[in-house]
C-alpha positions as CSV (number, residue, x, y, z in Angstrom):
1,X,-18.4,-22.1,43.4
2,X,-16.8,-24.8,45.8
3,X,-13.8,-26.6,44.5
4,X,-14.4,-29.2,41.5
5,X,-13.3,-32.9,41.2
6,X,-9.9,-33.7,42.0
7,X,-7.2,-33.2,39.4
8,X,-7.0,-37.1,38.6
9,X,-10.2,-37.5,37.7
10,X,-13.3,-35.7,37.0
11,X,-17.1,-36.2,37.9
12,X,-19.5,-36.4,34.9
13,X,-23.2,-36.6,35.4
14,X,-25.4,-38.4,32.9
15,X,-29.4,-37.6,32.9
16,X,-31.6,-38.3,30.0
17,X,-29.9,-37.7,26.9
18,X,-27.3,-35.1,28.6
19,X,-24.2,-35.1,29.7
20,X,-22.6,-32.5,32.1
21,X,-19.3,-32.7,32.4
22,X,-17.8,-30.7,35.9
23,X,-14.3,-30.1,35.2
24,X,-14.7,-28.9,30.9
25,X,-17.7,-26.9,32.3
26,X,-19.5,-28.5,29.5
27,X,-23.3,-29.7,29.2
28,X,-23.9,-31.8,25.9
29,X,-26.7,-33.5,24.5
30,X,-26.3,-36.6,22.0
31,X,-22.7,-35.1,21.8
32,X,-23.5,-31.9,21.4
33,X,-22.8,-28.7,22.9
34,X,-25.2,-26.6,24.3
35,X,-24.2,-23.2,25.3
36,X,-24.8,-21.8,29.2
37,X,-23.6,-18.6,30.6
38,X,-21.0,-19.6,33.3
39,X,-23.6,-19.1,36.1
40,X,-26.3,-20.5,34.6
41,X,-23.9,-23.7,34.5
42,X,-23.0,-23.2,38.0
43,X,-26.8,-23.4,39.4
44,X,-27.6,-26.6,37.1
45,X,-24.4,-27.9,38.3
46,X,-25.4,-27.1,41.9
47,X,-29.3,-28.8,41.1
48,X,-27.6,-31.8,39.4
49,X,-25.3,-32.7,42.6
50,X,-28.5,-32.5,44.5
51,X,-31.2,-34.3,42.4
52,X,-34.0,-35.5,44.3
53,X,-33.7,-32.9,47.2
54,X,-34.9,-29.1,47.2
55,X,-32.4,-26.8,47.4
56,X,-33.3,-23.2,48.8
57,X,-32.7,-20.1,47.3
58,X,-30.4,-18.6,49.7
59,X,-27.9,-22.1,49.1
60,X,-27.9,-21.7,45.5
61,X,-27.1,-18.0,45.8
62,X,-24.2,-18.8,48.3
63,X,-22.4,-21.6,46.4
64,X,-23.1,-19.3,43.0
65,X,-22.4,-16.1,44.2
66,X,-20.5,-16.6,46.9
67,X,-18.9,-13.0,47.0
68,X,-21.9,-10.4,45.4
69,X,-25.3,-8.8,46.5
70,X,-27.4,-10.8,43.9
71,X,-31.2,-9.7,43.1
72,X,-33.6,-12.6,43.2
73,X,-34.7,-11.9,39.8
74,X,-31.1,-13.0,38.4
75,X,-31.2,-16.7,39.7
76,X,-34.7,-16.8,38.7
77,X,-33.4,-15.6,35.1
78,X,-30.7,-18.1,35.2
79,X,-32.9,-21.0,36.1
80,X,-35.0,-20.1,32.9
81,X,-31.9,-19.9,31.1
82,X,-31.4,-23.7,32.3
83,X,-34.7,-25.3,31.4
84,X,-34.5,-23.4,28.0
85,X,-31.0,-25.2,27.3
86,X,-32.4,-28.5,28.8
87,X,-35.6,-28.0,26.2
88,X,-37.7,-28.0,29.0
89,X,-39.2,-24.0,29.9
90,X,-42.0,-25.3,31.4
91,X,-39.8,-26.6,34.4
92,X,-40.0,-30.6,34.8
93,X,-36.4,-31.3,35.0
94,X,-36.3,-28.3,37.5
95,X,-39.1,-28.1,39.3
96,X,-40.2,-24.7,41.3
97,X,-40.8,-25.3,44.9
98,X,-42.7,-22.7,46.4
99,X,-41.6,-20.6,48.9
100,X,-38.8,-22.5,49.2
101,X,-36.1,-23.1,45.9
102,X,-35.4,-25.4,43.0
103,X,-35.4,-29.1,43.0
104,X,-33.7,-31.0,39.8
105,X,-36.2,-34.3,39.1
106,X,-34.6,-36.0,36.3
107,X,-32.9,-39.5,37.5
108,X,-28.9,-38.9,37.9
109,X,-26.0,-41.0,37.2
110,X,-22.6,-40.1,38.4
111,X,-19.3,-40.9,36.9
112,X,-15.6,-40.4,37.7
113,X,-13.6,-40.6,34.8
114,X,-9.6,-40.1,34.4
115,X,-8.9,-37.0,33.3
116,X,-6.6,-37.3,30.3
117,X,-2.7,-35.2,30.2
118,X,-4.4,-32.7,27.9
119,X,-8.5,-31.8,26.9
120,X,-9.5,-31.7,23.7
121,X,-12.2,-29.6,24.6
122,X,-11.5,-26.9,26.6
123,X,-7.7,-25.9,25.6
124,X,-5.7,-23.4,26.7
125,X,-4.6,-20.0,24.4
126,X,-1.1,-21.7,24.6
127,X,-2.3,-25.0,23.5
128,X,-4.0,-23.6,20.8
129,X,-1.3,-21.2,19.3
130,X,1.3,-24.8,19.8
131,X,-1.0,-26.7,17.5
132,X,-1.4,-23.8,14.8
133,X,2.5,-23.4,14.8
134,X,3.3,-26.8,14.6
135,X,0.8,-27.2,11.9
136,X,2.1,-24.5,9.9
137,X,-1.0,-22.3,10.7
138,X,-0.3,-18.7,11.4
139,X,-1.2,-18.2,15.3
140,X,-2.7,-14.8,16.6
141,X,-2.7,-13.6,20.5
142,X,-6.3,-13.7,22.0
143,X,-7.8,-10.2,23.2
144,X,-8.0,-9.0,26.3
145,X,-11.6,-8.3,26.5
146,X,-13.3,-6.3,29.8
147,X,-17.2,-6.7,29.7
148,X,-18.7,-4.2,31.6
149,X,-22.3,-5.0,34.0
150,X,-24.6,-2.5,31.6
151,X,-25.9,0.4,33.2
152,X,-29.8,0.5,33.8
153,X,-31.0,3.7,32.4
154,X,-34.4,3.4,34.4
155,X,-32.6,3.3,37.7
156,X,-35.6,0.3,38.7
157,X,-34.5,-2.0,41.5
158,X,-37.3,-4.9,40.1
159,X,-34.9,-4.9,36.7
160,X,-31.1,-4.5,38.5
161,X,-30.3,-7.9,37.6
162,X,-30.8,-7.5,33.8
163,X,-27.1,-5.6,34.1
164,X,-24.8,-8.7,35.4
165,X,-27.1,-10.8,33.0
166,X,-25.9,-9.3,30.1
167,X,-22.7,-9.1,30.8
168,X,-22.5,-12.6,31.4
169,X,-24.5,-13.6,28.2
170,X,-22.2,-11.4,26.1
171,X,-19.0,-12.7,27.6
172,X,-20.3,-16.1,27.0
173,X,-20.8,-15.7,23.2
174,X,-17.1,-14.4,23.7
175,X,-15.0,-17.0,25.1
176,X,-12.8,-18.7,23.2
177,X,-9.0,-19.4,23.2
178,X,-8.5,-17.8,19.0
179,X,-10.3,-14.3,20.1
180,X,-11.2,-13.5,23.6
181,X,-9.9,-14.1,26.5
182,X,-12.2,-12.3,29.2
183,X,-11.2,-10.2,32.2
184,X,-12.5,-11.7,35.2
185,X,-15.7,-10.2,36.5
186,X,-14.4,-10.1,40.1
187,X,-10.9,-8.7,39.1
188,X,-13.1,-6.0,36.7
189,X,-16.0,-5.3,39.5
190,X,-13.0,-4.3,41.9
191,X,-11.1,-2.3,39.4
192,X,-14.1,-0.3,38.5
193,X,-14.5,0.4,42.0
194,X,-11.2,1.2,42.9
195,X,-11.0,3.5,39.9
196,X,-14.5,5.1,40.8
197,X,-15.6,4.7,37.2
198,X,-19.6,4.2,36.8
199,X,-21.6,2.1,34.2
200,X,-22.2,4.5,30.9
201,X,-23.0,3.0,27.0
202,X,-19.6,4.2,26.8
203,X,-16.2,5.3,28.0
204,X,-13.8,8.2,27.8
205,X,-10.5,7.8,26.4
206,X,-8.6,8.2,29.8
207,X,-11.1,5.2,31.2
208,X,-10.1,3.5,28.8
209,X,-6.4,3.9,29.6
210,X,-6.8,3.7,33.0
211,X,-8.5,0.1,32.5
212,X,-5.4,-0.5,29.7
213,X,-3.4,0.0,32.4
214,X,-4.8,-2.2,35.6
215,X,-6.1,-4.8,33.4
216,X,-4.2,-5.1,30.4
217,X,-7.7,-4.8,28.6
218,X,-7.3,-4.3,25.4
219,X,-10.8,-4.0,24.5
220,X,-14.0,-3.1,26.7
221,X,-17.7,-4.2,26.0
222,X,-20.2,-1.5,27.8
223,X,-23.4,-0.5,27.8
224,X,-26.8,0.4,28.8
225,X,-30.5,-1.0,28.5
226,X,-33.8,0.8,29.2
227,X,-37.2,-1.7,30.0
228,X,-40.3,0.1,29.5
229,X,-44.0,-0.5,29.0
230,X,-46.7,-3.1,29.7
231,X,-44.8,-5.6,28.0
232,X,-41.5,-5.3,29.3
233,X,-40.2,-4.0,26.0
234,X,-36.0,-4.3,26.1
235,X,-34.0,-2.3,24.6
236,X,-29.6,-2.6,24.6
237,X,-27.4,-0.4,23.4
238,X,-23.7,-1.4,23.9
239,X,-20.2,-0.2,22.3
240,X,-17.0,-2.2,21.5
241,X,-14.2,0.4,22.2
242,X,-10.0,-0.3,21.7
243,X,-8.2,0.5,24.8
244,X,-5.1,1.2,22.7
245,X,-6.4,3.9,20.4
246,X,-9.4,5.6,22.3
247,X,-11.1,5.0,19.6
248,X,-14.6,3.3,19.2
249,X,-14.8,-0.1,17.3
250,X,-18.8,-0.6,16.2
251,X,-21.8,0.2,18.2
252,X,-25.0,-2.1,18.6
253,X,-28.2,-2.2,19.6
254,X,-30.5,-5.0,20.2
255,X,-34.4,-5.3,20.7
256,X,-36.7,-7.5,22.3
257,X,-38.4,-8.1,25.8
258,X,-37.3,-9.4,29.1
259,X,-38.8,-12.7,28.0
260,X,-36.8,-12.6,25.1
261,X,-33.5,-11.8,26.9
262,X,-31.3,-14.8,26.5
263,X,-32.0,-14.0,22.1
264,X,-31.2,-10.4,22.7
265,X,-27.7,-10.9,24.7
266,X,-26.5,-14.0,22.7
267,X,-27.1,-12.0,19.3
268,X,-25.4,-9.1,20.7
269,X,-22.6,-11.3,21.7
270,X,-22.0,-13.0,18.3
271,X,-22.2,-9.5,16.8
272,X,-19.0,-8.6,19.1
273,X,-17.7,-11.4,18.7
274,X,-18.1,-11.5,14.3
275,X,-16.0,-8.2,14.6
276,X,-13.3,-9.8,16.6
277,X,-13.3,-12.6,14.2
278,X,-13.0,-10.0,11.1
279,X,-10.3,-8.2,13.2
């Protein structure tokens, strides 16, 4: 994504009962939160600056993936992600031009406001620890957490995109300054590369090390998911291993159907992230 708002203030956007809020990265409704993965934020961000006018395809991929090969079916995912969060799945806020893109209908109001010296709502690890100290709280370091793209047991081009989706929907359900703090995905994609380690449900010991060592990881999310049948029956396995030890934390497995994606990765990221929270 371009650069945001400047650092003095910040652009909020109001349409119908929602707020988006640029630099927290934030989209509420009647004050409350409602979770996106951090591309799905980017694309409505990207519709939102642009109501009224039809953006293409190939500009939203550019400002949203600006660096990666993306598959058509993962903006088109995404985009359903958005009108699901904005209660709308039938697409009027974003409405599907065809042939061409995505156009965002709903009337828009800009609004610069001063940022304030600290944000209450998206505070740093550091921030968080100060307040727990100074409140007498006992403070604990956030995990280093790699999540891997998952590895497509079916090898089918039409479902590549399912792999980054995941990933991002788990790491969503992740983020948070008390338990994760997530390796970022272009630091992780490059590492993998340069290590020449391939996608797998789960990884070897000296992986593990290897990505201990490079990334400071100490835990990695992986995993693998198999679509099959008429009705695009989903299946995930995925594996929460400790860097550290070797040693496997908890396996999962999740159910469902490509329409039903967004429930199985969200509930396979609160699973993760219940066992970082009991940790």
């Amino acid at each position: 994504m371009s650069a945001g708002p400047s650092r003095s203030q910040r652009e909020v956007y109001h349409f119908g009962d929602f707020t988006l809020d640029a630099e927290a990265r934030l989209l509420t409704c009647e004050d409350s939160a409602i979770p996106l993965t951090p591309k799905a934020f980017d694309i409505l961000w990207v519709l939102v600056q642009n109501a009224g006018r039809a953006v293409t395809r190939a500009e939203l991929l550019e400002r949203v993936w600006p660096d990666a090969v993306v598959e058509a079916g993962n903006l088109d995912w995404n985009v359903s992600a958005v009108r699901k969060a904005l209660g709308e799945p039938e697409g009027k806020a974003i409405e599907t031009v065809r042939g061409f893109g995505y156009r965002f209908t709903l009337p828009v109001h800009r609004e610069r406001v001063r940022t304030g010296p600290v944000s209450s709502i998206a505070m740093r690890p550091a921030d968080v620890e100060a307040m727990l100290k100074a409140s007498g709280v006992p403070s604990r370091r956030a995990s280093m957490v790699a999540v891997l793209p998952f590895d497509d047991l079916a090898r089918d081009p039409s479902t590549a995109w399912v792999s980054s989706a995941l990933s991002e929907m788990v790491g969503a359900e992740l983020t948070g300054p008390l338990y994760a703090e997530l390796v970022p995905r272009e630091i992780l994609a490059t590492t993998l590369t340069e290590l020449g380690l391939g996608l797998a449900r789960s990884l070897s010991e000296a992986s593990l090390a290897r990505l201990r060592e490079r990334l400071s990881a100490d835990l990695v999310v992986s995993g693998s998911f198999l679509v099959a049948g008429p009705d695009r029956r989903l299946r995930v396995d995925a594996t929460l291993q400790d860097c550290r030890s070797g040693r496997t934390v908890e396996s999962y497995q999740e159910k469902g159907t490509l329409d039903t994606i967004i429930e199985v990765g969200t509930n396979l990221g609160q699973r993760v992230l219940q066992r970082l929270r009991s940790s």
